[in-house]
Structure formats: structure tokens, C-alpha cells
N, CA, C and O of each residue as an XYZ file, in Angstrom:
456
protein
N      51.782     33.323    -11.002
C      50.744     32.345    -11.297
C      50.168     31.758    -10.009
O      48.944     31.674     -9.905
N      51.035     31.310     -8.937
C      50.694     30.847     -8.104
C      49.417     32.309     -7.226
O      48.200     32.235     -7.057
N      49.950     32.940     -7.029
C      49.551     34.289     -6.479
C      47.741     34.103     -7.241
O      46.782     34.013     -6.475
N      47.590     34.079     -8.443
C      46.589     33.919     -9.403
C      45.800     33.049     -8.496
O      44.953     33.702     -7.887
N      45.811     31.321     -8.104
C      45.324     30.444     -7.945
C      45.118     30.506     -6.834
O      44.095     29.851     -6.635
N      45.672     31.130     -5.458
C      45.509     31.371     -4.382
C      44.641     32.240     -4.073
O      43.853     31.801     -3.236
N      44.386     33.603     -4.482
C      43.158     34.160     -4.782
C      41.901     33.717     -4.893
O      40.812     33.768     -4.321
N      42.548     33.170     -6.028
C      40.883     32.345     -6.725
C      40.952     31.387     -6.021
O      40.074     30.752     -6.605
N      41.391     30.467     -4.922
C      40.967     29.223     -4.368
C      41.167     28.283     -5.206
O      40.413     27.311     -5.163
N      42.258     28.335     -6.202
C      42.425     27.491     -7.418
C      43.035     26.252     -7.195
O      42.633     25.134     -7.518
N      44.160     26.620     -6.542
C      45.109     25.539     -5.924
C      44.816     24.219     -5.510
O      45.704     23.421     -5.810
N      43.740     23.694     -4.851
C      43.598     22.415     -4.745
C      43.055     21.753     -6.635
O      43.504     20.752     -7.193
N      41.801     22.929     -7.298
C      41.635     22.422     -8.471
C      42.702     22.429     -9.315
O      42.558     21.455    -10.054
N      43.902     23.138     -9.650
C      44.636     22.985    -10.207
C      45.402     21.579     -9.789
O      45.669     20.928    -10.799
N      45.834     20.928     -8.533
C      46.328     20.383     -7.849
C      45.797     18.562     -8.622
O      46.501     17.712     -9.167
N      44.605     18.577     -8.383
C      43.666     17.703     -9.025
C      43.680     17.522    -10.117
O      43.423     16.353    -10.405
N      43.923     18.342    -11.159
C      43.828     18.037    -12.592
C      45.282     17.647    -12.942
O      45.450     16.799    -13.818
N      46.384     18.225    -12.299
C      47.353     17.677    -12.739
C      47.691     16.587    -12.209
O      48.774     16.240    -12.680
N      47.073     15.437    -11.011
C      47.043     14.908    -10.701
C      46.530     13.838    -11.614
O      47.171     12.916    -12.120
N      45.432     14.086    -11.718
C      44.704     13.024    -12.773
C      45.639     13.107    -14.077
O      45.897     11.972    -14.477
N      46.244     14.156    -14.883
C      47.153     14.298    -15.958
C      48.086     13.055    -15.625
O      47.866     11.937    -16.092
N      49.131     13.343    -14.791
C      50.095     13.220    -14.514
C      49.571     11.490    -14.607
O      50.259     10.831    -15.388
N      48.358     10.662    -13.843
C      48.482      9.273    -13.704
C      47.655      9.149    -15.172
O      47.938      8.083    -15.719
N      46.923      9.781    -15.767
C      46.418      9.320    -17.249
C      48.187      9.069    -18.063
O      48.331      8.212    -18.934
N      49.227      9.852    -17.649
C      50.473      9.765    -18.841
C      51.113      8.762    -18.129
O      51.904      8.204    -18.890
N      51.147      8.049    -16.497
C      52.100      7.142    -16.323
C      51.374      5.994    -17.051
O      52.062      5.273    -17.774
N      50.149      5.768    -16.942
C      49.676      4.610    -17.688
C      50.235      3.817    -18.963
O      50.525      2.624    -19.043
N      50.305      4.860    -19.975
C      50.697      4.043    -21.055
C      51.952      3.986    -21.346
O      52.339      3.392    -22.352
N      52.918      4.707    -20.355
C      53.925      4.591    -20.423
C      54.447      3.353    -19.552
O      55.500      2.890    -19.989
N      53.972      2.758    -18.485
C      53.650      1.623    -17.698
C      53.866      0.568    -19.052
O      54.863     -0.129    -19.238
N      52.491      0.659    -20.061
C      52.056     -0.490    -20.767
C      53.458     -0.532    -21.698
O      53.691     -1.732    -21.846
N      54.121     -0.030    -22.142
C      55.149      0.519    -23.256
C      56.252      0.250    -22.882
O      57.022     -0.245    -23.706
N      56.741      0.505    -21.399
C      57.467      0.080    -20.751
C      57.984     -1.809    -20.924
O      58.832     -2.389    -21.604
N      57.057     -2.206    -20.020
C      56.275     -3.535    -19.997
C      56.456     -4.122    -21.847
O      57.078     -5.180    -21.947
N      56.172     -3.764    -22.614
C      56.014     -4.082    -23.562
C      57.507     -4.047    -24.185
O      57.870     -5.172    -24.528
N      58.295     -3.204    -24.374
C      59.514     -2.760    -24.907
C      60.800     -4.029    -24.332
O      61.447     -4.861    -24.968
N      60.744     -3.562    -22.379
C      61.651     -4.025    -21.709
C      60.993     -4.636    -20.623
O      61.497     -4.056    -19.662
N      60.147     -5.480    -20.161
C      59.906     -6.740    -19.213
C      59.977     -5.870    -18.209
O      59.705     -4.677    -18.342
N      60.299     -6.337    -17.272
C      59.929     -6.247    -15.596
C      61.490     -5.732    -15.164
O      61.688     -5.188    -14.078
N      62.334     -5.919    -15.933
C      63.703     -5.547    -15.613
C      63.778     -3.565    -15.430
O      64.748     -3.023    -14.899
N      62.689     -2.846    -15.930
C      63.090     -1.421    -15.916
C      62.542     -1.036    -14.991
O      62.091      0.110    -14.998
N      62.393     -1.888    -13.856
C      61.383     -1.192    -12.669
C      62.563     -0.007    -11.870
O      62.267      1.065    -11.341
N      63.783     -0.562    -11.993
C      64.137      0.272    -11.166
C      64.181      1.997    -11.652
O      64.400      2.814    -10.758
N      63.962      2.502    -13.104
C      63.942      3.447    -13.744
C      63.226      4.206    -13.033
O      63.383      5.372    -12.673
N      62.284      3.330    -12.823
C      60.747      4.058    -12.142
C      61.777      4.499    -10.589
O      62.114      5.622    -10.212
N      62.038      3.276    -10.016
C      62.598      3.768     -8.685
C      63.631      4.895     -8.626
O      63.476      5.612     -7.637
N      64.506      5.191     -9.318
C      65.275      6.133     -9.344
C      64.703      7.173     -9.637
O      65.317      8.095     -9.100
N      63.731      7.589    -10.281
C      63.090      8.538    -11.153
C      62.114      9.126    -10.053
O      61.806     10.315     -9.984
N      61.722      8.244     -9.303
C      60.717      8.363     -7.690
C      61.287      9.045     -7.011
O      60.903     10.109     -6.525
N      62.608      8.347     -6.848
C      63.230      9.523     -5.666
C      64.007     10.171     -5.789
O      64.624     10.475     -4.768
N      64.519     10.874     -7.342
C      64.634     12.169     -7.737
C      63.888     13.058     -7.852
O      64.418     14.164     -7.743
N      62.458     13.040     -8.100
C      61.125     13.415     -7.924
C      60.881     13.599     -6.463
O      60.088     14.534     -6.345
N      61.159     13.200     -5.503
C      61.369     12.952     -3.996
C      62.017     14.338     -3.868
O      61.372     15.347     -3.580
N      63.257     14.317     -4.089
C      64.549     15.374     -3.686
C      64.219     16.103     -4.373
O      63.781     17.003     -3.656
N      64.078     16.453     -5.618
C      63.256     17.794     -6.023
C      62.028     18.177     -5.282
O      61.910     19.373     -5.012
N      61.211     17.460     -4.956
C      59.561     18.264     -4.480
C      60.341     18.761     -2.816
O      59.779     19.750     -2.346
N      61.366     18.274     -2.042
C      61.902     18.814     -1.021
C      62.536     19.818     -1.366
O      62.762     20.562     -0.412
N      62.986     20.224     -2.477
C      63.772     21.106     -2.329
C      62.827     22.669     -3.068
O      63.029     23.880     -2.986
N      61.826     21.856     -3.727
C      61.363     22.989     -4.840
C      60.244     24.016     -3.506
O      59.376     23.364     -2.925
N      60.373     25.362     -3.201
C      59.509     26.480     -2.354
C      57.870     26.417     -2.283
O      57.007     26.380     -1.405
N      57.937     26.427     -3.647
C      56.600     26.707     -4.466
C      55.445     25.217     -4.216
O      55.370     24.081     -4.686
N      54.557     26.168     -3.047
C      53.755     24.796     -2.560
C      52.617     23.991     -3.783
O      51.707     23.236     -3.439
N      52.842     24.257     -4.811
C      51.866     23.786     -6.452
C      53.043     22.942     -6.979
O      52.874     21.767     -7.308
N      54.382     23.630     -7.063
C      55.203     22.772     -8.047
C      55.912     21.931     -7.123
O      56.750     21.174     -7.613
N      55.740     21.920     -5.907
C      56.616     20.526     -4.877
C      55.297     19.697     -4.826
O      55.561     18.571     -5.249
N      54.324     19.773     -4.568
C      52.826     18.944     -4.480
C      52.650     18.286     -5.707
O      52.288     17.110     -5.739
N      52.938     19.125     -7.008
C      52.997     18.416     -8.687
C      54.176     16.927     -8.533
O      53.873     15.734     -8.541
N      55.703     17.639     -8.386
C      56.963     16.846     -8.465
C      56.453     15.568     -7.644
O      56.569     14.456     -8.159
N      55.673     15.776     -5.886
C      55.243     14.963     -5.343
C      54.678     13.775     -6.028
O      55.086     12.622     -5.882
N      53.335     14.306     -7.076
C      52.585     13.470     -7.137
C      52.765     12.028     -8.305
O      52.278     10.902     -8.404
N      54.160     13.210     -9.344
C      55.229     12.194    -10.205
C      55.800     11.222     -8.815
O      55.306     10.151     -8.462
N      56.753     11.802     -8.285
C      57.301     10.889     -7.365
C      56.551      9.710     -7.029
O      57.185      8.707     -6.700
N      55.517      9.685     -7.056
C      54.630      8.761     -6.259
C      53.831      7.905     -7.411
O      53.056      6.959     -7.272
N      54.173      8.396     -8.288
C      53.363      7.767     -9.432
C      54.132      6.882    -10.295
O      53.690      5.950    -10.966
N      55.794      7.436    -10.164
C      56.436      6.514    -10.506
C      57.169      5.348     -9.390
O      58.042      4.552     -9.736
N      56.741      5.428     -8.348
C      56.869      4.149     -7.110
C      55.707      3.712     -7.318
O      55.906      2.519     -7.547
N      54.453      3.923     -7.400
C      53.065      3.237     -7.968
C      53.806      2.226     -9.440
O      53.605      1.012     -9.473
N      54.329      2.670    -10.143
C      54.220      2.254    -11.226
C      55.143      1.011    -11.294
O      55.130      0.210    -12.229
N      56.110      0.916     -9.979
C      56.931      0.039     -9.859
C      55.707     -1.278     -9.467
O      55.766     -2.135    -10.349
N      55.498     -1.346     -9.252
C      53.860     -2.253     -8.636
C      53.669     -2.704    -10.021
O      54.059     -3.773    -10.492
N      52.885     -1.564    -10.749
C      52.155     -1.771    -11.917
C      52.965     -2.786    -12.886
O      52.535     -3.905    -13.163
N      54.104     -2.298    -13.335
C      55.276     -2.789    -14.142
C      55.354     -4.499    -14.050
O      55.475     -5.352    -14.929
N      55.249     -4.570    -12.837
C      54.725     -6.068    -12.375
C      53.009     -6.850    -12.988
O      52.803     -7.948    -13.505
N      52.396     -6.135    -12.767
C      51.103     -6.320    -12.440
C      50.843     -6.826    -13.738
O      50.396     -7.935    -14.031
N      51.293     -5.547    -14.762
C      51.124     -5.719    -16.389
C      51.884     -6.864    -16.681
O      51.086     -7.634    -17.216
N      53.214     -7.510    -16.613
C      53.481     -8.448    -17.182
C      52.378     -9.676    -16.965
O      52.227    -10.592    -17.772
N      51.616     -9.518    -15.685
C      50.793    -10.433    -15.020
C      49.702    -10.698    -16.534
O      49.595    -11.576    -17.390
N      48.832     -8.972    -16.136
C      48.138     -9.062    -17.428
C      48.657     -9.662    -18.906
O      47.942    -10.410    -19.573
N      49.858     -9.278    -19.289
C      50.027    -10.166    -20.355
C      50.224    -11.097    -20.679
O      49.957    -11.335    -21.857
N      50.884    -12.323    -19.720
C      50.834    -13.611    -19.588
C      49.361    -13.765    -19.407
O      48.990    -14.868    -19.807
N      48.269    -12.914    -18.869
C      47.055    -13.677    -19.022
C      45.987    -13.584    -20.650
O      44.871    -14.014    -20.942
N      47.316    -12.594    -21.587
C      46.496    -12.294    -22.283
C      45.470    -11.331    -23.245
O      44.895    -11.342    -24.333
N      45.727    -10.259    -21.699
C      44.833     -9.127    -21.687
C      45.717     -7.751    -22.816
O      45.247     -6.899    -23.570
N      46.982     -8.072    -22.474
C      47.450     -6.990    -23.574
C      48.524     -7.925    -24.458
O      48.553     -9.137    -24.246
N      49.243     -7.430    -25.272
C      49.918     -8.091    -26.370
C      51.279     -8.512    -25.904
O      51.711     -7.741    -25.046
N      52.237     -9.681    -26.261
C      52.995     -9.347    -25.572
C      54.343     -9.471    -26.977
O      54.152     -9.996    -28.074
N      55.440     -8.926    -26.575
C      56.455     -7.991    -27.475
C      57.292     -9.443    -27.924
O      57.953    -10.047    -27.080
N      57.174     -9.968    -29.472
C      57.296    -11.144    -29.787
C      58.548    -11.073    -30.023
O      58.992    -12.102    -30.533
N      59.632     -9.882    -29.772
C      60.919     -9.756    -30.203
C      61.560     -9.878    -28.957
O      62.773     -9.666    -28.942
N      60.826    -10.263    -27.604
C      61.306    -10.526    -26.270
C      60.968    -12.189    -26.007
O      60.119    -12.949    -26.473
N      62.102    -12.355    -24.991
C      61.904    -13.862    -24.855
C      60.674    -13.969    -24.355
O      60.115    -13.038    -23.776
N      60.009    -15.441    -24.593
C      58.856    -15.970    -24.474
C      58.959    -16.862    -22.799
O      59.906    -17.380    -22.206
N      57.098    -16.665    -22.380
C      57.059    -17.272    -20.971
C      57.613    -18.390    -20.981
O      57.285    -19.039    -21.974
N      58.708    -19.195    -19.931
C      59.075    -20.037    -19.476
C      57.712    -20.710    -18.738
O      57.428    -20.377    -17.587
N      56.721    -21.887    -19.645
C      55.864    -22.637    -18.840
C      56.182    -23.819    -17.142
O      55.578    -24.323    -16.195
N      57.152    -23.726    -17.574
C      57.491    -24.768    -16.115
C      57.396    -23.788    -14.776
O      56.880    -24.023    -13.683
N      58.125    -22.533    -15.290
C      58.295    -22.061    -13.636
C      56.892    -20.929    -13.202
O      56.503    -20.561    -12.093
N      56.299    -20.548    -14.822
C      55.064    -19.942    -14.676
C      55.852    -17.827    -14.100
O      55.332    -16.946    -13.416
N      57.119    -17.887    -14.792
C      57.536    -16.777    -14.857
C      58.004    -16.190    -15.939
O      58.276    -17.009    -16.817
N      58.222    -14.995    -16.247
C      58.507    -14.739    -17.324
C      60.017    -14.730    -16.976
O      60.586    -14.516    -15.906
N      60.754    -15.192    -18.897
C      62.162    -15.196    -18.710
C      63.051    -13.833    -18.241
O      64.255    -13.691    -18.031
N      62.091    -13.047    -18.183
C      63.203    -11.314    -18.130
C      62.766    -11.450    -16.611
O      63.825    -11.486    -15.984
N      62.027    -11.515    -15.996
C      61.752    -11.681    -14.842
C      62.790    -11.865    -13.430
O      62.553    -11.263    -12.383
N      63.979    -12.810    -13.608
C      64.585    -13.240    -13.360
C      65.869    -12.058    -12.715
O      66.931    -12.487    -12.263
């Protein structure tokens, strides 16, 4: 396959689309995340980053270490995000999971936060 895309000059377009794939699926898994379990599962993301890390070093194949790469990096992006979204939902913007403890107004943090 690879052999295929190299020919054809495919490789960066292939490269790109799974790129864009890959951050269209961390998204709502970000929001779901966030929604399910608070700010406490960031480190999932972090572990998951740099197993994604040690695989794209180890994997030959310059398409499927550049792919693993671009997970790796999308789930250390998402450690950011994971944050960002609770932000958004204390402001509102998305729903927030009424079977999880509720914002603590005094300290202006959320209780899982902590």
C-alpha cells in the first residue's frame, strides 16, 4: 500500500486526511470525556500520548509512524482541551453531567477539579 502512495505522490494526501480524521474523532470524544468524568481523566490522554509516542518510534513504515504520531499529539492536545471544555461548560456552552458533582461557587472551580 505504501509502495501504491509513493508512486502516486499520495503520501502527504493520505497523511492529511487522516490527520483531519483522526482530530474530527478526538473532538467528541474530548466533549464525552469531559462530560462522563471531569477533568480528572486527563491523564488517560497522557498515557495514551506517550504510548502513541513509543509506538510511532518504533513502527518502520514512514505513513503508519506519521499516523501513530499525529494520535500521539492529539491526545497531549486534548489534555489542554479536557480543561478548556470544563471551562466551556461552567460557561454554559455545552451541558453539564447532572449525575456529577456540581460547580463549587466560592472557589469558581469545579468540584472534580481538585
Amino acid at each position: 500500500m505504501t509502495d501504491f502512495l509513493t508512486v502516486y505522490n499520495l503520501t502527504g494526501l493520505t497523511t492529511g486526511i487522516a490527520t483531519f480524521l483522526i482530530i474530527g474523532f478526538f473532538h467528541p470524544v474530548v466533549v464525552k470525556a469531559e462530560y462522563y468524568w471531569g477533568t480528572k481523566c486527563w491523564w488517560v490522554f497522557l498515557i495514551a500520548g506517550i504510548a502513541f509516542v513509543v509506538l510511532s518510534i518504533m513502527i518502520k513504515d514512514i505513513l503508519l509512524s506519521t499516523v501513530t504520531s499525529v494520535i500521539a499529539f492529539s491526545c497531549f492536545w486534548s489534555i489542554l482541551e479536557i480543561f478548556a471544555q470544563s471551562r466551556r461548560v461552567a460557561k454554559g456552552w455545552f451541558p453539564a453531567n447532572p449525575k456529577r458533582a456540581k460547580k463549587d461557587d466560592s472557589s469558581g472551580k469545579c468540584a472534580d477539579d481538585s
